[in-house]
C-alpha positions in Angstrom: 115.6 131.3 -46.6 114.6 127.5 -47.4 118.1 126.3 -46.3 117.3 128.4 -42.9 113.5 126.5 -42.4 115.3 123.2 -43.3 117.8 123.8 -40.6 115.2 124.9 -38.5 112.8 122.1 -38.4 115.8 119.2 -38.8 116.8 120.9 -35.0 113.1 120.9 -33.8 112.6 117.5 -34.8 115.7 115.9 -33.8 115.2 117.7 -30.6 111.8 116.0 -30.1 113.5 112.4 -31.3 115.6 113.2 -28.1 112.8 113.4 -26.1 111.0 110.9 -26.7 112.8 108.0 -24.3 111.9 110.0 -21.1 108.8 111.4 -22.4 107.1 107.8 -22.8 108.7 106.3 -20.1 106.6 109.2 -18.1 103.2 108.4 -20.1 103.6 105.3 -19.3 104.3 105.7 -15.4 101.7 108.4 -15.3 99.3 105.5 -16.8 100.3 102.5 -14.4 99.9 104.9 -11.9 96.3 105.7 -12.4 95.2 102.4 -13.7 97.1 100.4 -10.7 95.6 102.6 -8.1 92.5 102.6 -8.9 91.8 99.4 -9.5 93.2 98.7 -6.3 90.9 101.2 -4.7 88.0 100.2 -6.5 88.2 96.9 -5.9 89.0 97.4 -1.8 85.7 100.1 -2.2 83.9 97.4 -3.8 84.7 95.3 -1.0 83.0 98.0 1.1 86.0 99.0 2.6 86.9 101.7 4.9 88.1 105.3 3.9 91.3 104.6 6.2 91.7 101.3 4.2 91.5 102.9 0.9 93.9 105.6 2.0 96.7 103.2 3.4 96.1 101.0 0.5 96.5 103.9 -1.7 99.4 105.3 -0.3 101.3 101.5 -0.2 100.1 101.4 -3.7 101.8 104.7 -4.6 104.9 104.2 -2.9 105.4 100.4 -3.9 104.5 100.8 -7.5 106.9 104.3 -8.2 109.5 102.3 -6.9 108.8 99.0 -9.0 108.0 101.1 -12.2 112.2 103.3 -11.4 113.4 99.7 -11.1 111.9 98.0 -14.0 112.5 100.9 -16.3 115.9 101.2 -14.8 117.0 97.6 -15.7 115.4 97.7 -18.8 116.9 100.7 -20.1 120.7 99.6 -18.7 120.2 96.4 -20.7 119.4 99.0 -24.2 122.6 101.4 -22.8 125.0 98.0 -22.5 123.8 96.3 -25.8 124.6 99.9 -27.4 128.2 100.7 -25.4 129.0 97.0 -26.6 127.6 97.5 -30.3 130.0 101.3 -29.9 133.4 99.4 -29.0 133.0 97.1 -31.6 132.8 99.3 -33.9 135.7 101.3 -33.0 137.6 98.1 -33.3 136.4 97.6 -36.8 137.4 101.6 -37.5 141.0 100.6 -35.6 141.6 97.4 -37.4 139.7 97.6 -41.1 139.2 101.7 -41.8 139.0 101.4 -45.2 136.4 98.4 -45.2 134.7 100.7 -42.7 134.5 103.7 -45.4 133.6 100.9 -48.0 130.5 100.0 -45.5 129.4 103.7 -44.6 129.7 104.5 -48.7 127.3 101.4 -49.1 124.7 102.9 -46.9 124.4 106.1 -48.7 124.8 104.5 -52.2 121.6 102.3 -50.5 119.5 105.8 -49.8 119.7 107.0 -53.7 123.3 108.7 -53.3 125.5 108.3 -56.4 128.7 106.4 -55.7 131.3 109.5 -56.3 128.8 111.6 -53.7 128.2 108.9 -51.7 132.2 108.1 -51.0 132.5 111.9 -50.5 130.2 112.0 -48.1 131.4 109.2 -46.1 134.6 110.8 -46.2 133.9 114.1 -44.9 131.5 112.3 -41.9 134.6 110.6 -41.0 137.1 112.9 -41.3 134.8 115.2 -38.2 134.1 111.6 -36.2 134.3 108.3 -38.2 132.5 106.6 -34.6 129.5 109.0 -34.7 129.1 108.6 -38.3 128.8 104.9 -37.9 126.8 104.9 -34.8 124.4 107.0 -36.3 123.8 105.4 -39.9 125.1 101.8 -39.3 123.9 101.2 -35.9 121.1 104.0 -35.9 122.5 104.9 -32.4 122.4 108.8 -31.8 123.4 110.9 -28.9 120.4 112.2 -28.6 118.5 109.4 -28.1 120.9 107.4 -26.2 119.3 105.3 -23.6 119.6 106.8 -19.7 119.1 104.5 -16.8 118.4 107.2 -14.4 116.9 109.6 -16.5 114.1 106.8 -17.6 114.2 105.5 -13.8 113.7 109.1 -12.4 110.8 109.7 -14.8 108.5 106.7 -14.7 109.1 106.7 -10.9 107.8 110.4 -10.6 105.0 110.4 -13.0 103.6 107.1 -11.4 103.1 108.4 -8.1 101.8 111.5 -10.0 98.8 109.2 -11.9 98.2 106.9 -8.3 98.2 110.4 -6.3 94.5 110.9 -8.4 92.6 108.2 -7.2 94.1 108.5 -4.0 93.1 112.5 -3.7 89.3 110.4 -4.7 89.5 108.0 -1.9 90.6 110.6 0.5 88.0 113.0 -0.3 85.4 112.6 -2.4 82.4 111.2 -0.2 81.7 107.6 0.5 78.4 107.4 -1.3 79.5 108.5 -4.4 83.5 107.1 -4.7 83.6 104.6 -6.6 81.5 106.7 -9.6 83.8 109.8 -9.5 87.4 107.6 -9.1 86.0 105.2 -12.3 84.6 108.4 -14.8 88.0 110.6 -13.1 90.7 107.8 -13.6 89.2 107.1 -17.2 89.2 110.4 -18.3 92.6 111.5 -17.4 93.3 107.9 -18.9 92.2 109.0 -22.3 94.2 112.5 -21.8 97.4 110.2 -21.5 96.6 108.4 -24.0 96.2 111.1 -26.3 99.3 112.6 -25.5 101.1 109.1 -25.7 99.5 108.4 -29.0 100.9 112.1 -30.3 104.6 111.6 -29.2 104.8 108.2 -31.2 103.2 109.9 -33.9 100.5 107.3 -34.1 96.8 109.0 -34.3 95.6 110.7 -31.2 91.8 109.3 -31.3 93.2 105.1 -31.5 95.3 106.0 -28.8 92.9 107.3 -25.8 90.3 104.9 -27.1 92.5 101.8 -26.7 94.1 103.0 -23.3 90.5 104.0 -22.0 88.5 100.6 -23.4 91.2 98.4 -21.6 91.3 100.7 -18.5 87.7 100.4 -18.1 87.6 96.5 -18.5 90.8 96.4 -15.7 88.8 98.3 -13.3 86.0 96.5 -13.6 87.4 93.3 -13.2 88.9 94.3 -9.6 85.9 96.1 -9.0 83.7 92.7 -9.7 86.3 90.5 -7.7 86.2 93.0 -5.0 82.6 93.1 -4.9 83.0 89.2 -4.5 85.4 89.1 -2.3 83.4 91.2 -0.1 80.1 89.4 0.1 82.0 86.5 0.8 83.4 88.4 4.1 80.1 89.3 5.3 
């Protein structure tokens, strides 16, 4: 029954490991998203702006920024995948051309985790008789399938959840009423800022309450610092 539960919670968590690439790429799009957008439509408010200025602005704002977020992340992750396919072929040369010094190396690594030598060699041996590459990928290089880096799958995910966070402060600027917008985008924005903060804190495994603090303290001081300039900016218009 323990061996089960062990089994159990080793697939759970490395399942979550797996996860945790896409899922934080999408935290943090879903963050840039809100934080971007509204300050950008607080500060054009501030500026005493029109609702059809907010709107376009909001909707450029969404649209530009999704598609800089899917190509940052993009290039960003490629750079992770190539360093890692590069780091993967030289170690199957090294398997190729020095297979014993290879097992000598893998034996090391346990024998370095509290193994004894004798289980430690057996070990190694077994790992590499089912797939020497993965074996070494996984303890030498730390490199897992699972959390392989995806391009698209990161790209596709910070791209989508940022236009999901700016499409909030737009939904404010497009209906909320004039008098009372910039109050209900600053406390809405915020809150749902803390929310993904919380949940970004959770997947790193850091503590929830640090994490939507931080994210809301700097979120407030971004907004209003566009929401200052704007009001600046404005007056200087009139």
């Amino acid at each position: 029954m323990l061996y089960f539960r062990m089994m159990h919670a080793h697939r759970r968590e490395r399942h979550r490991t797996g996860r945790q690439g896409w899922l934080r790429a999408a935290v943090l799009g879903a963050n840039d998203g809100i934080l971007s957008t509204a300050s950008l439509l607080l500060g054009i408010a501030a500026a005493q702006g029109s609702r059809e200025a907010l709107v376009v602005a909001g909707i450029a704002g969404l649209v530009g920024g999704a598609a800089s977020m899917a190509a940052g992340e993009y290039v960003s992750v490629s750079s992770q995948a190539d360093s890692e396919q590069a780091d993967l072929k030289k170690e199957q040369h090294e398997l190729a051309t020095d297979a014993a010094g290879e097992h000598a190396e893998l034996a090391g690594i346990y024998v370095s985790r509290g193994l004894t030598p004798g289980l430690a060699d057996q070990v190694a041996t077994q790992l590499a008789a089912k797939d020497a590459l993965a074996a070494h990928a996984l303890d030498e290089l730390g490199i897992s399938d699972r959390a392989r880096a995806r391009p698209l799958q990161a790209a596709a995910a910070s791209a989508i959840s940022f236009a999901c966070g700016a499409a909030l402060p737009l939904l404010v600027a497009a209906l909320a009423p004039l008098v009372a917008l910039i109050p209900a985008m600053a406390v809405l924005s915020l809150a749902f800022l803390a929310l993904l903060g919380s949940i970004g804190a959770s997947i790193g495994g850091a503590r929830v309450g640090v994490g939507a603090l931080r994210v809301t303290v700097l979120g407030a001081v971004a907004m209003a610092l566009t929401l200052g300039i704007g009001a600046i900016v404005g007056r200087m218009g009139q």
